[in-house]
FIVEX-521947 format. One line per 5 residues: number of its first residue (from 1); their letters; for each residue x negated, y negated, z negated of C-alpha. Coordinates in pm, 1 decimal. Layout:
<pts>
NUM) a) X,Y,Z | ...
</pts>
This chain:
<pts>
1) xxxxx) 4292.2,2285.7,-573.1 | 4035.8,2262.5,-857.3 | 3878.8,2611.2,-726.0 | 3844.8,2474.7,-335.5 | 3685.2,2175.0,-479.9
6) xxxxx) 3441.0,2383.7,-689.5 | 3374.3,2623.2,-399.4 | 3246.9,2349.6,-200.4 | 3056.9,2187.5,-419.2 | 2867.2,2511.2,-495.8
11) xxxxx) 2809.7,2552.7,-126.0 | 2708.8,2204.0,-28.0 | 2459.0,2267.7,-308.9 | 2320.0,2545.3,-166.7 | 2326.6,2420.1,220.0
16) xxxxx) 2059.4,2090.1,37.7 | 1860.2,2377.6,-142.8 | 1832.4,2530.0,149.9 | 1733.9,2216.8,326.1 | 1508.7,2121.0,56.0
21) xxxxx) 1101.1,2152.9,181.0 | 940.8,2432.4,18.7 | 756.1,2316.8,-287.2 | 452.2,2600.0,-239.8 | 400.5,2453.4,115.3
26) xxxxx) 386.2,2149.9,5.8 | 108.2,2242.1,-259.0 | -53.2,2416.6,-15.3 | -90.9,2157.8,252.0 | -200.2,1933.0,-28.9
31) xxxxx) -481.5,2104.0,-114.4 | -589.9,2157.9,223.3 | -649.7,1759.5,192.2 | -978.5,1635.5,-5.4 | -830.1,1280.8,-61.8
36) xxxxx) -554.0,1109.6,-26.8 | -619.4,759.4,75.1 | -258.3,523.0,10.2 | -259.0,140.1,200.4 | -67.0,-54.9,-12.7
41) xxxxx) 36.6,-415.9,-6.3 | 302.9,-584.3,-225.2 | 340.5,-828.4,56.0 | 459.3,-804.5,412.8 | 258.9,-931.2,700.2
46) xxxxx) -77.9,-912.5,581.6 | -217.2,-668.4,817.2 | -154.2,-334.8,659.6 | -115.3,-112.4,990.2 | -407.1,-266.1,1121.5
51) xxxxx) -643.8,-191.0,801.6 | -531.5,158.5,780.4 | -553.7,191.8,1172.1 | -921.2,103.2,1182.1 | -1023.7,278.2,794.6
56) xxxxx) -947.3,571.4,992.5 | -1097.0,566.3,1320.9 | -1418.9,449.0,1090.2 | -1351.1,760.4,877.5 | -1341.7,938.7,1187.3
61) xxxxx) -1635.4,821.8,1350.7 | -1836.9,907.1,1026.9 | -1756.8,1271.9,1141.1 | -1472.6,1385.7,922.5 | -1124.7,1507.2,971.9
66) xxxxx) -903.5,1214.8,913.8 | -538.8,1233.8,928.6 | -295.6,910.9,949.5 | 25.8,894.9,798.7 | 276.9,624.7,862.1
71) xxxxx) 587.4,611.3,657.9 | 707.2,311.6,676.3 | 1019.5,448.1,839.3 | 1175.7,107.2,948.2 | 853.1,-34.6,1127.5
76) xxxxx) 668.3,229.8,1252.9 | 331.7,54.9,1352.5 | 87.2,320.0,1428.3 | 224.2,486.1,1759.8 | 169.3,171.3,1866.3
81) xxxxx) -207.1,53.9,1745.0 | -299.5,341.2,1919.7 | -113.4,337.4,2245.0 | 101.8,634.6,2197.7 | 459.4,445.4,2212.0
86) xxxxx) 713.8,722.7,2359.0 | 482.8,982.5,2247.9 | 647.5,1352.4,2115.1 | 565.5,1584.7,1847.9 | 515.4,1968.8,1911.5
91) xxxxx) 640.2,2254.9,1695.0 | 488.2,2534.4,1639.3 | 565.5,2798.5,1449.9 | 794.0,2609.4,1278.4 | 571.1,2282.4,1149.7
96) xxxxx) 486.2,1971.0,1341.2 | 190.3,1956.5,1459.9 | 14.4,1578.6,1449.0 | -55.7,1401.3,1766.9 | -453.6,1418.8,1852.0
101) xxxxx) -593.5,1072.4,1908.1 | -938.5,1210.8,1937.4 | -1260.7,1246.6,1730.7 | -1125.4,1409.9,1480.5 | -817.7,1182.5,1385.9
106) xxxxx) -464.6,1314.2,1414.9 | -154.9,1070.3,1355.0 | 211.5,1162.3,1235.6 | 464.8,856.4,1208.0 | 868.7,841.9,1269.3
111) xxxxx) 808.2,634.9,1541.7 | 731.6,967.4,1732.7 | 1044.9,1111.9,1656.3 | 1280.6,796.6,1757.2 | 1474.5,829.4,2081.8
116) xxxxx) 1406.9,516.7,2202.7 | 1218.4,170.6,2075.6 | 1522.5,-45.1,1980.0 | 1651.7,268.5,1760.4 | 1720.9,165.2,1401.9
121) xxxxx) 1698.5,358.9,1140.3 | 1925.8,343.3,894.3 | 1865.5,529.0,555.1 | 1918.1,517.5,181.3 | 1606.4,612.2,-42.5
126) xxxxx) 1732.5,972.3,-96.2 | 1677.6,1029.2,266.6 | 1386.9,823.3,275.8 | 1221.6,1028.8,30.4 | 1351.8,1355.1,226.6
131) xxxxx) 1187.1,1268.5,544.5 | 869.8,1201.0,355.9 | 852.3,1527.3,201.6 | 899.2,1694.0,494.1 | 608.7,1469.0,645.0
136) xxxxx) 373.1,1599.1,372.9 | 519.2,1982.2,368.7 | 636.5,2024.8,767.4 | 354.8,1863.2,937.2 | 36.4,2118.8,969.0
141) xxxxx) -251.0,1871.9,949.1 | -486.9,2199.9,891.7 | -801.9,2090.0,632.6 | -857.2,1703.9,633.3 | -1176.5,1526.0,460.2
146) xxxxx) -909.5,1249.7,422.9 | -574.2,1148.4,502.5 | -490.4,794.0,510.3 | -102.3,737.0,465.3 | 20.9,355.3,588.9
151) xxxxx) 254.9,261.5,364.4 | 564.0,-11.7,407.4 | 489.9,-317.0,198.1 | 652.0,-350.1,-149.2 | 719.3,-102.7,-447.5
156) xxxxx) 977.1,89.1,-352.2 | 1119.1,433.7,-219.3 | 853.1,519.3,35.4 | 543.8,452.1,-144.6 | 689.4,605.7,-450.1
161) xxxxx) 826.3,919.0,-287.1 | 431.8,937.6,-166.8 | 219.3,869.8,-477.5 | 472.0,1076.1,-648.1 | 438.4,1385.2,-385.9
166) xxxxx) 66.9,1385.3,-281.1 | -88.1,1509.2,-619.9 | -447.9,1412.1,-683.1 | -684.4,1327.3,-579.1 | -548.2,1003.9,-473.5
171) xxxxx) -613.2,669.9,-439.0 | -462.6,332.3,-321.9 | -615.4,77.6,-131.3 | -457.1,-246.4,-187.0 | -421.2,-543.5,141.6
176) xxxxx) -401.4,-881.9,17.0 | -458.0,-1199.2,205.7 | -610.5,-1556.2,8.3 | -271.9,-1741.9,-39.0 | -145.4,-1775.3,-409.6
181) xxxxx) 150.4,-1599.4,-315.5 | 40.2,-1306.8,-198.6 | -194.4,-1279.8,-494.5 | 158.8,-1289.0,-687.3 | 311.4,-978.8,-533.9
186) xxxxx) -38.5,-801.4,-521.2 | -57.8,-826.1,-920.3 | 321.7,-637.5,-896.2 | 159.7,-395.7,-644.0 | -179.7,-288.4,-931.4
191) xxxxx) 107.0,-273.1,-1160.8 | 336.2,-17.8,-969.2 | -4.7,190.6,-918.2 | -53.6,194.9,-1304.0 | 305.4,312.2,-1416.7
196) xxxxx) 298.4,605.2,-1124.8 | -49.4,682.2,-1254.3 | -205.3,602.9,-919.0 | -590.0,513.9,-903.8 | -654.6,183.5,-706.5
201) xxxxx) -994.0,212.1,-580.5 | -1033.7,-139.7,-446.3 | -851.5,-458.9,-338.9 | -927.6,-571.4,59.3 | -824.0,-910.8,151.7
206) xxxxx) -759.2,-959.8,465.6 | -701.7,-1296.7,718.5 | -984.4,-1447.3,499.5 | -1081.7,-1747.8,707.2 | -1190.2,-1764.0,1100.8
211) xxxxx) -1491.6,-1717.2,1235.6 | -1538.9,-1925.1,1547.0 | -1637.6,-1717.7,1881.6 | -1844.2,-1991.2,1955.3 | -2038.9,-2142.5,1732.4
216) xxxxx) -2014.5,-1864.1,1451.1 | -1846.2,-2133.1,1143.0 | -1615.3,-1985.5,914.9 | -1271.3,-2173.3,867.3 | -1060.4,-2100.9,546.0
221) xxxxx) -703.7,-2150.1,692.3 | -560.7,-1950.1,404.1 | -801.7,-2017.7,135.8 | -1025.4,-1795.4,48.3 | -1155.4,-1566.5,-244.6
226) xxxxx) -859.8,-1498.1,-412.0 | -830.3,-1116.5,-360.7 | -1199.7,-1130.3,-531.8 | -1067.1,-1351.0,-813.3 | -802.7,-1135.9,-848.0
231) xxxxx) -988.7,-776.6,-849.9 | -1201.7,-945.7,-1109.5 | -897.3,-998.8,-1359.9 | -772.0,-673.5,-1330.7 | -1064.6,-459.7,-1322.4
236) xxxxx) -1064.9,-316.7,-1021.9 | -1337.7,-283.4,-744.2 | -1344.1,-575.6,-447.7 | -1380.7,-355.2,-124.3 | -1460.3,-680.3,102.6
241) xxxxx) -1302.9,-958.4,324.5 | -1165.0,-940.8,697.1 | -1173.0,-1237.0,875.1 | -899.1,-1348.5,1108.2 | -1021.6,-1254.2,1451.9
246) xxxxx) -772.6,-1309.0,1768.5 | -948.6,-967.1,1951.3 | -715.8,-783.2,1665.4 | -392.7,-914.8,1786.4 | -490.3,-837.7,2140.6
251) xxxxx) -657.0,-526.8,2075.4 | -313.1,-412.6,1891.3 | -103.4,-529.1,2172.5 | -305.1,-318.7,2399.8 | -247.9,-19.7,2189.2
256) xxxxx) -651.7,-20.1,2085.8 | -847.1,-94.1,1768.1 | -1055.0,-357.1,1728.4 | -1360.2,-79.9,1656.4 | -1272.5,1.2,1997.9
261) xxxxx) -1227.0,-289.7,2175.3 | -1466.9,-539.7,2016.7 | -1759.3,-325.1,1823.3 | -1966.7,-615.1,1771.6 | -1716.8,-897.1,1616.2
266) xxxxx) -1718.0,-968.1,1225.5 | -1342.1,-820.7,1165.4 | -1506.3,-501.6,1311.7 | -1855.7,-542.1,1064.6 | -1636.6,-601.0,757.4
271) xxxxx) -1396.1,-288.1,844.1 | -1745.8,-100.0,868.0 | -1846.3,-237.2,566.1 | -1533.4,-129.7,414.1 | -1528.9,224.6,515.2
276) xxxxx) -1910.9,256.8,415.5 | -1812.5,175.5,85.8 | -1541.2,442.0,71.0 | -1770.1,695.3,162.2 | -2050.9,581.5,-64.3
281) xxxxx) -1859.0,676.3,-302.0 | -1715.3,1010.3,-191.2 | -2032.5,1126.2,-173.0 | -2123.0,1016.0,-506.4 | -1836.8,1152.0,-698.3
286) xxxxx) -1775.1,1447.3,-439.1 | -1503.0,1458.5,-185.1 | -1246.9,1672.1,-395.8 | -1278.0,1405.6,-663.5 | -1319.4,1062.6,-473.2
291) xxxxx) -1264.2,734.6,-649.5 | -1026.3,893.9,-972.5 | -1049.9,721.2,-1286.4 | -1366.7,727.0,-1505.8 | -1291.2,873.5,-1797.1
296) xxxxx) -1416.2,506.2,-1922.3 | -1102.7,333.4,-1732.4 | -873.2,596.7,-1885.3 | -944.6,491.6,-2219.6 | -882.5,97.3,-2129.8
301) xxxxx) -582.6,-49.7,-2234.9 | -467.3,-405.6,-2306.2 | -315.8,-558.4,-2577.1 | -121.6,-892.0,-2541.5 | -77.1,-1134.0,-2845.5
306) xxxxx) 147.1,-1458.4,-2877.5 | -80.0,-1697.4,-3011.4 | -53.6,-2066.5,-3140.9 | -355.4,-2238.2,-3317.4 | -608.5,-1938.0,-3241.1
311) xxxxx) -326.7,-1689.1,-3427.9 | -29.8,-1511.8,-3396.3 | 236.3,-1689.4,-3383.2 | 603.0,-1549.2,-3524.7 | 786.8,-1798.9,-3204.9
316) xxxxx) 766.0,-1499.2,-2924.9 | 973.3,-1643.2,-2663.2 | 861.0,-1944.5,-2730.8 | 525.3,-1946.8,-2736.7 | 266.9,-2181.6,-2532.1
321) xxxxx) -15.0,-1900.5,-2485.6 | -116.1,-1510.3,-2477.0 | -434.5,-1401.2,-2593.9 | -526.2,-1057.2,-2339.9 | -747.5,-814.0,-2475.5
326) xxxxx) -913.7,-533.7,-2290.6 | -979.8,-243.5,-2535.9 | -1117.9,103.0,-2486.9 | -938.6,345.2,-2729.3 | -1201.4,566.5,-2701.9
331) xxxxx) -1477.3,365.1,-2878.7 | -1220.6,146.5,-3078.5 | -1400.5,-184.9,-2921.4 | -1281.9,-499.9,-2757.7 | -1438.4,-509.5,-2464.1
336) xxxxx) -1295.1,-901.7,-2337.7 | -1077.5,-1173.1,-2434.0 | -882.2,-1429.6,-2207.9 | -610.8,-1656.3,-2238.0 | -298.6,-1690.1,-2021.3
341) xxxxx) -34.5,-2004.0,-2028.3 | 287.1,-1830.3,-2119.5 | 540.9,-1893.5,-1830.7 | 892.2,-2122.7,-1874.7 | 1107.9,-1899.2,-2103.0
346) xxxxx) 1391.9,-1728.0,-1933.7 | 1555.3,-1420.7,-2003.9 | 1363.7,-1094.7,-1927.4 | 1064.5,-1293.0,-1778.5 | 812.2,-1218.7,-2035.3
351) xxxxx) 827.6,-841.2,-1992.0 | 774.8,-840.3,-1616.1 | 521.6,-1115.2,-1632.9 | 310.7,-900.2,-1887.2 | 351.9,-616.5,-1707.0
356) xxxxx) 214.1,-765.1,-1403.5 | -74.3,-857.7,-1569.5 | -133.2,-475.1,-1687.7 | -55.1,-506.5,-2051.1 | 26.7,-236.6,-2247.0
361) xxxxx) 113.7,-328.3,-2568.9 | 245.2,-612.3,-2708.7 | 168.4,-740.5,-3103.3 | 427.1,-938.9,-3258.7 | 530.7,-1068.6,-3546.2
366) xxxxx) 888.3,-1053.1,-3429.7 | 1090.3,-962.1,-3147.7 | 1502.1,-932.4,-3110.0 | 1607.2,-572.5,-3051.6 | 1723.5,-650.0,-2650.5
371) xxxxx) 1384.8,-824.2,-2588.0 | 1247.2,-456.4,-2727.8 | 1438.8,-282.1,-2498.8 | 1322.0,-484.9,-2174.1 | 956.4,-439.0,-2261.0
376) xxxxx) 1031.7,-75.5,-2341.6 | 1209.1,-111.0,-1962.4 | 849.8,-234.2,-1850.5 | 675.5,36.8,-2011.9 | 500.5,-197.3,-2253.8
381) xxxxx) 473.8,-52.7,-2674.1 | 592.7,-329.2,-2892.4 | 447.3,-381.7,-3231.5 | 637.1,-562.4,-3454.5 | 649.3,-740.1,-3858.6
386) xxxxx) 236.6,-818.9,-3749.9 | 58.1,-1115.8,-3975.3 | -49.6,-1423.5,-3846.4 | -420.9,-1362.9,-3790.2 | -606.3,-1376.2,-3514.1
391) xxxxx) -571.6,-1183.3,-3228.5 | -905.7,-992.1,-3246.6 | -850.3,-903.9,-3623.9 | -502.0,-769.4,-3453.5 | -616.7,-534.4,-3202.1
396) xxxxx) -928.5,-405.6,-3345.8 | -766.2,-296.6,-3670.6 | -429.4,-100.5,-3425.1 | -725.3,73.2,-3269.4 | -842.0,178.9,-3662.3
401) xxxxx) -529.5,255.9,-3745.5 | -514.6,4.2,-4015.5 | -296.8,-291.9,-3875.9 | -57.1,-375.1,-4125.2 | 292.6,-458.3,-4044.6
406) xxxxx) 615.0,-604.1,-4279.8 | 984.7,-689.0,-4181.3 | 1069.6,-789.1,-3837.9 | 1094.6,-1155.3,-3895.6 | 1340.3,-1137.7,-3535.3
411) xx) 1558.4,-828.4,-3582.7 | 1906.4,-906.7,-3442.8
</pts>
């Protein structure tokens, strides 16, 4: 019995090394790409498809070879933005070849491979991650300037399985729109991009207020300038705001783009705006090296430090405020200071709600071992048995080298 079981074991695990992509193709197609452009959003429903949709026919139209990728394999948008519902993909010589929407922009999604429109799909994240592979190895795009993948919203299997496959150089392009709670899950998406070690090269909020057809007054139904607000606390570029224009909807519905269908509207002047930017700065850091990290943001870091009265305080969990400073490891400076209101102590909110925020390490003057271990969890270093000075004094002498540390006053 024991030898039948290990026989088919053995040969189950060859039949999924057999059906595993080959990891050489997959290089190779890679490199065929110059960049890899990733639409991210940590929120659904803020008009992800329909950014990615029109980056790319921009892209297009500035006469390069753009692919577009959708792998959000439960809501396939792109078949229809572009008015290719029902459409098939052709094989040839083994791969997939991409289905041509013309001037130079090719399109893969799942929703070309469905039977039929009210077909669910079904899958775990193993398989998820499967299909995407074979996406990236099985599909011959041929040499792209760019390929723009359109990513499901959230932090989990499919944009993983991407940033994790694609190689560099890569970016990600994070959708936001103006409301305080999309901000929220936005802050989750920047930090997903730093633990996978994915560049974001700009934050895009979208839905930011309505322009009247008419008159030409702008509206702020959902507020406005938080995605600006926000890509000014975390150091990262502010690509530009899309206004909520109806034309969109209807252009999507018709299976067109809004650079298409309504060249002259604002939606379509901030897209172009967008794009322009993107290219600006291909062009001034090459294609085969657009928008990575400066060797200046590599160095950055940022420290977090429980503070009460201007200093440390030895109360962790309990503390009122966080002092947040930016350092650069390199030079051994502090480049900026702010404070944050600590949020209501629960257990294991601290470490997520630092991590969100992009810290790295945490100074302390105590912490229990399971607190330790759910920072650790976060990938934020904890420094512990620190003195009560102030937080400036703290991180400028850990980037000498010289910070001092004692007991851990909260070791049990």
């Amino acid at each position: 019995m024991r030898k039948t079981q290990d026989h088919e074991r053995q040969t189950q695990g060859r039949r999924d090394r057999a059906q595993e992509p080959d990891e050489s193709t997959l290089r190779r197609r890679m490199q065929e790409i110059g960049f890899k452009l990733l639409i991210l959003s940590g929120k659904g429903g803020v008009g992800k498809s329909t950014v990615a949709a029109n980056l790319a026919v921009l892209l297009a139209r500035a006469g390069k070879k753009v692919g577009l990728l959708d792998v959000d394999v439960h809501g396939p948008s792109i078949p229809h933005l572009f008015g290719l519902k029902g459409h098939s993909v052709r094989i040839d010589g083994g791969a997939m070849l991409p289905v041509n929407a013309g001037g130079g922009l090719s399109l893969m999604s799942i929703g070309f491979l469905l039977a039929g429109q009210a077909d669910p799909v079904i899958w775990r994240g193993p398989m998820k991650h499967g299909v995407i592979k074979q996406f990236l190895t099985d599909v011959n795009w041929g040499p792209l300037d760019y390929l723009v993948v359109d990513s499901p919203p959230g932090t989990g299997d499919e944009p993983l399985s991407v940033a994790q496959l694609v190689g560099s150089p890569s970016g990600a392009l994070i959708v936001t729109t103006p409301q305080d709670l999309a901000i929220s899950d936005v802050r989750r998406c920047v930090s997903f991009c730093s633990a996978v070690s994915l560049p974001v090269i700009g934050i895009v909020e979208n839905m930011s207020g309505f322009v009247c057809p008419h008159c030409g007054e702008k509206a702020d139904l959902f507020k406005t300038g938080g995605g600006k607000a926000l890509a000014e606390e975390m150091r990262i570029p502010f690509l530009g705001e899309i206004p909520i224009d109806p034309q969109i909807v209807v252009s999507g519905d018709s299976g067109t783009t809004c650079i298409e269908s309504c060249p002259d509207s604002a939606a379509t002047e901030a897209f172009a705006d967008i794009a322009g930017r993107i290219l600006d700065r291909g062009a001034k850091r090459g294609e085969t090296a657009l928008i990575t990290l400066d060797r200046e943001e590599k160095n950055r870091m940022k420290i977090a430090v429980p503070v009460a009265d201007g200093r440390l305080t030895m109360h962790f969990g309990h503390c009122e405020e966080f002092a947040l400073l930016d350092v650069d490891r390199q030079t051994r400076s502090i480049l900026s200071t702010v404070r944050r209101e600590a949020p209501p102590h629960e257990p294991g909110l601290l470490p997520r709600w630092l991590r969100e925020l992009g810290v790295d390490i945490v100074i302390a003057g105590g912490m229990g071992r399971r607190a330790q271990d759910l920072f650790a969890q976060n990938g934020i270093e904890v420094v512990v048995g620190a003195g009560a000075e102030t937080p400036e004094q703290l991180a400028s002498a850990y980037l000498d080298g010289t910070l001092q540390t004692s007991e851990n006053v909260c070791d049990h």
